[in-house]
N, C-alpha and C positions, 0 to 999 in steps of 0.2 A: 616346310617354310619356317625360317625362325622367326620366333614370338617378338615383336616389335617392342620396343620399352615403352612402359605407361610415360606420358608426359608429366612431366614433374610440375606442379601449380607455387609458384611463390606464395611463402605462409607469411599470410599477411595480418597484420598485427593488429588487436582489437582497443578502440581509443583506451582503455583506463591503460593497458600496455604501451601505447605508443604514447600517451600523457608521461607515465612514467619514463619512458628511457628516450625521448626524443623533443618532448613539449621545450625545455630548454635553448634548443639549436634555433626555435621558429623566434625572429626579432618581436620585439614588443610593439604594437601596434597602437593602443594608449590602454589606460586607467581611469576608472570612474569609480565615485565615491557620493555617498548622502551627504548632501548640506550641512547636516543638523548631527554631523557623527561626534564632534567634540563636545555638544551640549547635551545631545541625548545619552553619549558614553556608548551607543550602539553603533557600525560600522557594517554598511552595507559595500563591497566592496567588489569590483568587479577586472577583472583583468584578462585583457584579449593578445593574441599573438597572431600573426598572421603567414597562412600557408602561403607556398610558392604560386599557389595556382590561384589566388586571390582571397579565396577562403577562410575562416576566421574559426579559432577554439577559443571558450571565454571560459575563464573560472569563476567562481563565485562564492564570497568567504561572508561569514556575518560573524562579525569579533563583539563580542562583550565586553568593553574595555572595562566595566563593572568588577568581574570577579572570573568569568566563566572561559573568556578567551575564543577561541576559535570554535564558536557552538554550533556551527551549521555552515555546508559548502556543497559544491556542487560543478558539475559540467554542461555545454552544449561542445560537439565536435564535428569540426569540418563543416559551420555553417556558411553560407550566400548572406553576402551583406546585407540581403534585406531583411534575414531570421535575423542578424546581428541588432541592426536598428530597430526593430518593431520590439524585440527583444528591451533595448536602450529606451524606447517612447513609453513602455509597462512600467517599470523602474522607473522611469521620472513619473509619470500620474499616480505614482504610490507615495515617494518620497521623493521629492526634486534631487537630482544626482549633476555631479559637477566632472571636468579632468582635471586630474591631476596628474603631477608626475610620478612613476614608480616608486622609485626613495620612499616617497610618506604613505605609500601602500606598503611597502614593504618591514616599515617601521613599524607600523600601526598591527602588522600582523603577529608581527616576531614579538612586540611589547607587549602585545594582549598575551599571547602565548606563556611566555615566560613568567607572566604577571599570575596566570592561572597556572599554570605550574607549581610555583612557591605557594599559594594556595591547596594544591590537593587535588586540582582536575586538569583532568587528560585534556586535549583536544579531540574533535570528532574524525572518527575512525574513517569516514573521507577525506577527510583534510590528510589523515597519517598517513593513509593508503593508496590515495591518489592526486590531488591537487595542490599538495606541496612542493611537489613536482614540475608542477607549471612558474612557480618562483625561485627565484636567483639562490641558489645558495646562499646563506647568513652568515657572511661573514664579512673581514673589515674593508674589500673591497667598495662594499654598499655604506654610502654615508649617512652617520650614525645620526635619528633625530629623536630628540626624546619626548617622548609621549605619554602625557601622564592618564594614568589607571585609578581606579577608584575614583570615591567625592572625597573631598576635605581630607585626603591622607587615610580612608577608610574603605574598604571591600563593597560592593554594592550589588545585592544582587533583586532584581525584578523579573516576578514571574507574570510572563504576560497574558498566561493561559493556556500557553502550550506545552508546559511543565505539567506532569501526573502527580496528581497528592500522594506519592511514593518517593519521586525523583527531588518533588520540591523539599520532603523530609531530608532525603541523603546531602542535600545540597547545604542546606541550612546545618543542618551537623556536622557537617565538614567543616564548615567557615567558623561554629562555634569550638570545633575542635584546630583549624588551623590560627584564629587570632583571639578567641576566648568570646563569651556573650558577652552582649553591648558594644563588640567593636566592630560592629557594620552593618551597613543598613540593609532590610528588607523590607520590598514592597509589592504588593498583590494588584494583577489585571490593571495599573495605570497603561495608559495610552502616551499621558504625554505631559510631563513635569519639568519642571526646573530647575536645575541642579541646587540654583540658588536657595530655591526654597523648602527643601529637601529635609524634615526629620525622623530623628530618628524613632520617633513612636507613629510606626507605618499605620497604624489603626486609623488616622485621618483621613488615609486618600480613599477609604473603603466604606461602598455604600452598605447599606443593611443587607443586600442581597448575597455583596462579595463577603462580607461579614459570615453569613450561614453557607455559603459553597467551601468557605475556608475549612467553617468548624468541622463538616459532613465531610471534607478530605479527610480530617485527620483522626476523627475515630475508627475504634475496632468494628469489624462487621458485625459481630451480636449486636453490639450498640447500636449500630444503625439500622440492624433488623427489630431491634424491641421500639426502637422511638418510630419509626415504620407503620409499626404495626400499632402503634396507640394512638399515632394520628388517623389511619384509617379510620378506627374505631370514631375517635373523638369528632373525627369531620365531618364523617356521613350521620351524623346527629345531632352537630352543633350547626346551626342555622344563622347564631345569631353573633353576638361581638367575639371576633378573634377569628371567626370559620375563614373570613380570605386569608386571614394572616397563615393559618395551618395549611392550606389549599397553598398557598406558595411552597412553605417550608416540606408540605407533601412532592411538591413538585420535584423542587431540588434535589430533596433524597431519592426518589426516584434516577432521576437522572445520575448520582454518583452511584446509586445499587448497578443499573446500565453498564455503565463503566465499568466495574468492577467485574462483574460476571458476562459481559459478552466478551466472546472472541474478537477480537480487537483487529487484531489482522482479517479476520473474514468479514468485518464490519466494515475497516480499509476499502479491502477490495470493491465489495457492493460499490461503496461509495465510488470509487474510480471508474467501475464500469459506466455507471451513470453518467458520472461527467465528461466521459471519454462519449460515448451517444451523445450527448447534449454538444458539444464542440462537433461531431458530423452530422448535425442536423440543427443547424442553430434557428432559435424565433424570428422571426419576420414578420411586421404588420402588415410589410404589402402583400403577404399572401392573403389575406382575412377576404378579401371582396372574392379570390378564386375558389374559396372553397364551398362557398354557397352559388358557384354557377356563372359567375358573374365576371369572364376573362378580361375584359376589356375596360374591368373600372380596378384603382388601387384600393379607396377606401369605401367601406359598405355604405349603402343610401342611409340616409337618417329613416326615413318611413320602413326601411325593410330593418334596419335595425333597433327599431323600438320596436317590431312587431316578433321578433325572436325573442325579445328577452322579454317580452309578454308571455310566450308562448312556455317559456322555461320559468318563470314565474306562476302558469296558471298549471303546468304539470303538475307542480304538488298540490293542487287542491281536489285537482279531477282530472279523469279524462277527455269528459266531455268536454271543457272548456278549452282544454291542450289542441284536442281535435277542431273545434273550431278556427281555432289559430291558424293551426298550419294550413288549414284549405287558403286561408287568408294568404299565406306567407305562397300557396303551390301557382296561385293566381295571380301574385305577383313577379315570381321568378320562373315561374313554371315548374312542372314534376324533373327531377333530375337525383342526381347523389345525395346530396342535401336534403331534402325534402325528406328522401328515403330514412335518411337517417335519425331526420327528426321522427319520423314513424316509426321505428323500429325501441326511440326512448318510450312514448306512449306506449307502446307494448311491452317492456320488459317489464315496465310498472304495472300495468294493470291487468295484461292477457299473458301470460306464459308461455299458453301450448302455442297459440298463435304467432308468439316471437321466435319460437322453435322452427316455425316453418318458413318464416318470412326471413331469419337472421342469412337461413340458409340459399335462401332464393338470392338476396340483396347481396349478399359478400362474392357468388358469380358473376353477377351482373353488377356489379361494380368493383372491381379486381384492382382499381388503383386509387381507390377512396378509403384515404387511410384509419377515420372515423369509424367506418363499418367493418373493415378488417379488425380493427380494435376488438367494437364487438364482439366480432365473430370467435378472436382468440381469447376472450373472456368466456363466453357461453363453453365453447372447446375446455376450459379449465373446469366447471362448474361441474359440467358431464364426464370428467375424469378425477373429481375428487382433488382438482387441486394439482392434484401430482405434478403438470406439465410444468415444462421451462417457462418464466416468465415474459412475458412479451418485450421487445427490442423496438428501442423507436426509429432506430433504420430500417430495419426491416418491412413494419407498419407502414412506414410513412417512404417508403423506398422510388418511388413515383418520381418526389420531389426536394429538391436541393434544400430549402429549408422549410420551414413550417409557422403558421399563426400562432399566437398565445393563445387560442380559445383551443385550440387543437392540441396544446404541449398541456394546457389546465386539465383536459379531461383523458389524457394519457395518464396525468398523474396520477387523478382521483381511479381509475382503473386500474391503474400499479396499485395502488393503496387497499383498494377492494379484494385484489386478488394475494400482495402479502397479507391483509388481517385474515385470510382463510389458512393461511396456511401454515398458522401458529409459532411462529419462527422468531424470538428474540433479536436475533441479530440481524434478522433480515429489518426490522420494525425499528431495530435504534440505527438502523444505516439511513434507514427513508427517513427517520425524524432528522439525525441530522443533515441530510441531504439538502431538504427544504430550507433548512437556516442557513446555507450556502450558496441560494441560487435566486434570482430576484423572480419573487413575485407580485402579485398584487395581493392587497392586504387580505381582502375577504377569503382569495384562494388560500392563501397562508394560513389563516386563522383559522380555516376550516380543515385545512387537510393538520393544522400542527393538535387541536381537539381530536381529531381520528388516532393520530397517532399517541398521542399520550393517553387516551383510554383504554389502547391496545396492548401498548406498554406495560400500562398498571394494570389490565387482567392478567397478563402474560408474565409477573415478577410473583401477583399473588399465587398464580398457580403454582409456581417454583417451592414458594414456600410451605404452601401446602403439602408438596408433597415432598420437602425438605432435602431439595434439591439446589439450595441458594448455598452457594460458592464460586469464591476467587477463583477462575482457573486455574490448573495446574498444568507445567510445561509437558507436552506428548512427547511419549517415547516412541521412536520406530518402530513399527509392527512388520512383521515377517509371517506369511500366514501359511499354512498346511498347504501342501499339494494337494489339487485339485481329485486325485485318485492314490491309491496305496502304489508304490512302486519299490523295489528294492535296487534300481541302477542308481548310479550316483556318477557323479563327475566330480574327479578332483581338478582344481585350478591352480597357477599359480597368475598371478596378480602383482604388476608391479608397475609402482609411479615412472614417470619416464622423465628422464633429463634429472631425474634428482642423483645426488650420488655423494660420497663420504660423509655418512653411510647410506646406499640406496633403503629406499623403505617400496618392502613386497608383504605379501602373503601369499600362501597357500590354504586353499579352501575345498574343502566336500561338500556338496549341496547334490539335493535331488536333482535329476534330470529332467523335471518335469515343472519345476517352479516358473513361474513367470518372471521375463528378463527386470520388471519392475520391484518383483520381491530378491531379484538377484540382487538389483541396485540396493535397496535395505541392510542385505547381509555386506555386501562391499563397505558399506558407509558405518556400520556397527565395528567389522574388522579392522579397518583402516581407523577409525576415531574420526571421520568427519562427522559435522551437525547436522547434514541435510538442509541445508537455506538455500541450496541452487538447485537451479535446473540441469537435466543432465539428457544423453542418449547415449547406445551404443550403434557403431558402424566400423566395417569391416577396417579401416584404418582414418580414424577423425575424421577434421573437418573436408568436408568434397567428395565422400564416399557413399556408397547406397551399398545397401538398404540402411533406413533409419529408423533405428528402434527408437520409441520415445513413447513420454506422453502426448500423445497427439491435441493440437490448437486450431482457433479457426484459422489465425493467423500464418498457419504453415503455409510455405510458397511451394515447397514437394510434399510428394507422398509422403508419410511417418504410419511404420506398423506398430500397432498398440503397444507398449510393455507391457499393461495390464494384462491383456489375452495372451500373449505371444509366448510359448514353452523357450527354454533354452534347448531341448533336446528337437527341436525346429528348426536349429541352425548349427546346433555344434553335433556331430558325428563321430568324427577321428582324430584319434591323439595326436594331436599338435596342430590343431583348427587355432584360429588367432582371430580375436578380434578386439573393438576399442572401445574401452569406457571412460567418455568424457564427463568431466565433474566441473559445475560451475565455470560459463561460458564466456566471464570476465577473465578470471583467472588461467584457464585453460589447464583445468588438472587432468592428463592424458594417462589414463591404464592401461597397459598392454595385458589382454588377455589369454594367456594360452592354456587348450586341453593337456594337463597332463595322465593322466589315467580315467580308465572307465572302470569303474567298479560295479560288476553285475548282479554282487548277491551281496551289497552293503548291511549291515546291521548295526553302526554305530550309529552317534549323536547326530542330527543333519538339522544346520547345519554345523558342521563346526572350520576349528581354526585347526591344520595340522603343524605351522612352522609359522616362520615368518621375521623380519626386520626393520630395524628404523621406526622413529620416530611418525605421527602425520603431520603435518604440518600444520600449524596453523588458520584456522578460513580467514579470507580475505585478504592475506598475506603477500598478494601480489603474482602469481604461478611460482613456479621455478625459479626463476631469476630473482623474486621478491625473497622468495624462501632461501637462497645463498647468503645474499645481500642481507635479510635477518638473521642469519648462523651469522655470519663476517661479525655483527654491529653487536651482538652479542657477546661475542665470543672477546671483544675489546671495550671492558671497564671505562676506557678511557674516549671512548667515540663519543660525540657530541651527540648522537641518537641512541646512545644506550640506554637510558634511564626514562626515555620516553615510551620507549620499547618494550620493555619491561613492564613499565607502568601499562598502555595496551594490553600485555600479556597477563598481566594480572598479578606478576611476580613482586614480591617484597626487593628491595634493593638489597645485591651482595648473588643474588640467587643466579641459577643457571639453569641456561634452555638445555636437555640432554638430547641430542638428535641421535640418541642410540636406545630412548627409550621402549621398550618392547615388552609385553608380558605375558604369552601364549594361554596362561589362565584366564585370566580377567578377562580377556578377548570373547574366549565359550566361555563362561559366566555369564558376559552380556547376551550372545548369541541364544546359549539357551534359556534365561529369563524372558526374552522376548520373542520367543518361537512359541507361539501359541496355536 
């Protein structure tokens, strides 16, 4: 019987690609804008388009009419009017937002742009890459409105805190190398000024606070390790006039050493997992009366509620007295989960063995009380030294759609217990600044923000101790040893798809026993990518199985390890084929084929045998972005050349070579980093 042809799946195209080559076609639906854009010189700016099928894409640009231009943008795609509006209601309780017509969004973007241009800065690599896209072409079609930039005829640039005392550095030197010092203003962390009233000696708008975060940006680390370390000294033995004062300025420096020495991105992250939990399990008072038993009331009794926080007040003195309480509290609401759990605080405090037996009894028999499971996955850490994954408050609290503030309070202080055990910097400056982002009540604040800055400051002196205080450095990609000695080898050739005059491939020897993840390392080494995306491989891209990857909770199929998974698990016979996707916006598609097996290999592995082209650029758009950057390149005269460039990092005059290639340098990299 003949083999029936596979169904062909229309390749369907991912929003920053359909933003790019289609957002145009969709009519303009309206524009919105901040009130205060001409007074404050910032420009929050919003532009929706609307699909055939009702549905809405919104850009989102923030202009610095100051100095800086197009400094922040963004997307939503293919939303329902009501993500649209609820979206529009945020935006106004932020900053009252008005419609306008396009035209003066359009002006407002192109004058900020241009304005920061002749200055010396790019726009953001969003805006270049993807949401310029969603606006009209600039040209004289669009009516022309002028919009003026700068204060008084002068550059102006304010940092409002989300600038790095690195970036704020570059920035300021730009503007004193594009208009000379004294010709423009800067100003630190205001909120919210006048244009009117605006000088140029920025030192007034800054309290003593902002005054020392300024200074602590901008010196050297030694410096800020010896002044560090002499306040330690001088604080924990001055007692008397000046200790608060040192006790601040300890604080601060603290907090930029923090900065400076965590992984920032792993800090990121922390922080987003958290708030991503916090959003599917939001607070709720009206759960407070359920979780002590009590279904059928919203808010807890006054009499049962003065006698808990009796009873949480008389724990720290004693047992005895805690114990009294609760009989109090078991006789008024009766023995249930609650009760249980108040028992099981008296014990952790004062009987140990006894909490060991009963955490164990209490967390079966009550299996959807998310209090006790807590517990139970604290004690679970204690008896493994920590090691275990840290507790999830979906998970915990999985029972029920949302949760009480006394229930989200002692989740914290439980996260907080089990990151100070487990000595971890960046897990400790993620929780610190976590809390400064999420509304509490003062006392819990005040308490868990002392936890964490004691933790902090042991956790930095240790560092220095053992003279391990430094700025990160950026990682290079690691390629690690085959798991066992083997002498087969697989040679590869490797080549970008859909690219072409000149195609860029490689040809590569690697063991046959590497993992498809340390494959991916030597690919992204060969080829010149940075490694910033995500990637898999599969028999032929997107819709094909098996998927090799990093495996996430997130996945909706099966995904087989790259970490575990051999190449010689899946490739066999000369001329096996399969696909290595790179960065899932872009869609960089590698066809992979076996070309030779090599059984008694004794060269370099891995290395580079051949190979051509250029890589392209990351972020660059796939394929079609990467033409469309050779084309605007390759013509001096294009009105996106020089913006392009600048992106690319190039001096004006220079040229992009998309024949560049250099089979040395390639294993050079290769074997420096085969370790």
């Amino acid at each position: 019987m003949a083999k029936k042809p596979a169904h062909k799946q229309q390749q369907l195209l991912s929003p920053v690609n359909y933003i790019r080559q289609k957002a145009r076609n969709l009519p303009i639906f309206e524009c919105k804008i901040n009130i205060t854009w001409e007074k404050e010189k910032f420009s929050q700016i919003t532009v929706c388009r609307q699909h055939a099928n009702g549905n809405f894409t919104v850009c989102f640009y923030l202009v610095d009419l100051g100095c800086l231009g197009v400094k922040d943008s963004g997307f939503r795609f293919n939303i329902d009017k009501y993500e649209y509006y609820e979206l529009l209601q945020k935006m106004n309780e932020t900053d009252p937002i008005m419609s306008v017509d396009y035209t003066l969004v359009h002006n407002i973007i192109f004058s900020g742009l241009a304005y920061a241009e002749d200055l010396g800065f790019n726009a953001c690599k969003e805006f270049l890459q993807t949401t310029r896209f969603m606006l009209e072409e600039d040209t004289d079609e669009v009516e022309l409105i002028e919009i003026e930039c700068g204060v008084d005829g002068k550059p102006m640039y304010v940092n409002s805190g989300f600038d790095s005392a690195i970036r704020e550095k570059q920035i300021v030197n730009q503007l004193e190398k594009a208009v000379g010092k004294g010709n423009f203003k800067f100003m630190l962390d205001i909120d919210n000024y006048d244009s009117d009233d605006i000088e140029d000696e920025d030192d007034e708008f800054l309290t003593d606070e902002d005054k020392l975060y300024r200074k602590y940006r901008k010196i050297e680390m030694d410096e800020l390790h010896a002044e560090f370390i002499e306040l330690l000294e001088t604080t924990a033995i001055n007692e008397g006039r000046g200790a608060k004062e040192k006790a601040k300025r300890l604080n601060i420096i603290l907090d930029e050493f923090c900065m400076r020495i965590c992984d920032n991105d792993l800090v990121d992250k922390y922080i987003e997992d958290w708030h991503r939990d916090l959003k599917n399990k939001p607070v709720s008072e009206h759960d407070a009366a359920k979780i002590i038993g009590l279904e059928n009331e919203t808010d807890i009794p006054e009499d049962v509620d003065k006698l808990i926080n009796d009873f949480f007040h008389d724990l720290q003195k004693s047992d005895s007295k805690a114990t009294k309480n609760l009989q109090k509290i078991e006789k008024t609401i009766g023995k249930n989960a609650f009760t249980a759990y108040l028992e099981l605080n008296i014990l952790r405090d004062y009987d140990q063995r006894k909490y060991g037996v009963k955490i164990a009894e209490y967390s079966l028999k009550y299996p959807d009380f998310g209090l006790i499971q807590l517990f139970k996955q604290v004690y679970d850490q204690k008896e493994n030294d920590y090691s275990l994954e840290l507790p999830v408050l979906n998970e915990i609290f999985s029972s029920n759609n949302s949760i009480s503030g006394f229930e989200y309070s002692q989740f914290l202080f439980e996260l907080w217990f089990l990151i100070s055990n487990k000595n971890d910097l960046n897990l400790s400056e993620a929780f610190d600044t976590f809390i400064n982002e999420i509304e509490l009540p003062d006392t819990i604040y005040n308490n868990l923000r002392a936890y964490t800055f004691m933790s902090r400051m042991t956790l930095v002196i240790e560092k220095i101790k053992q003279n391990t205080v430094s700025e990160p450095k950026d990682t290079k990609l690691k390629i690690y040893h085959p798991k066992s000695e083997t002498n087969t080898a697989f040679q590869f050739r490797i080549q970008l798809k859909n690219i072409s005059k000149p195609p860029v491939w490689r040809s590569l020897v690697v063991a046959d026993n590497i993992t498809f993840d340390e494959f991916h390392a030597t690919i992204q080494l060969a080829f010149g990518w940075e490694d910033y995306h995500l990637y898999n491989f599969t028999p032929s891209s997107w819709g094909s199985y098996p998927v090799i990857a990093i495996p996430h909770e997130e996945d909706e199929e099966p995904v087989i390890d790259a970490m575990t998974t051999e190449l010689k698990e899946i490739f066999g016979a000369i001329s096996d084929k399969f696909t290595y996707l790179y960065d899932f916006g872009d869609s960089w598609e590698h066809q992979i084929e076996l070309e030779e097996i090599h059984t008694n290999y004794h060269g370099q592995l891995p290395s580079c045998l051949n190979g051509k082209g250029c890589c392209p650029p990351e972020d660059c758009g796939g394929a079609g972005g990467y033409e469309h950057l050779k084309q605007v390149l390759a013509n001096p005269k294009d009105r996106e050349h020089k913006s392009l460039l600048d992106w690319l990092g190039l001096d004006k005059g220079s040229d992009w070579d998309a024949n560049e290639f250099d089979m040395d340098d390639v294993n050079e990299m290769l074997s420096e980093d085969f370790d």
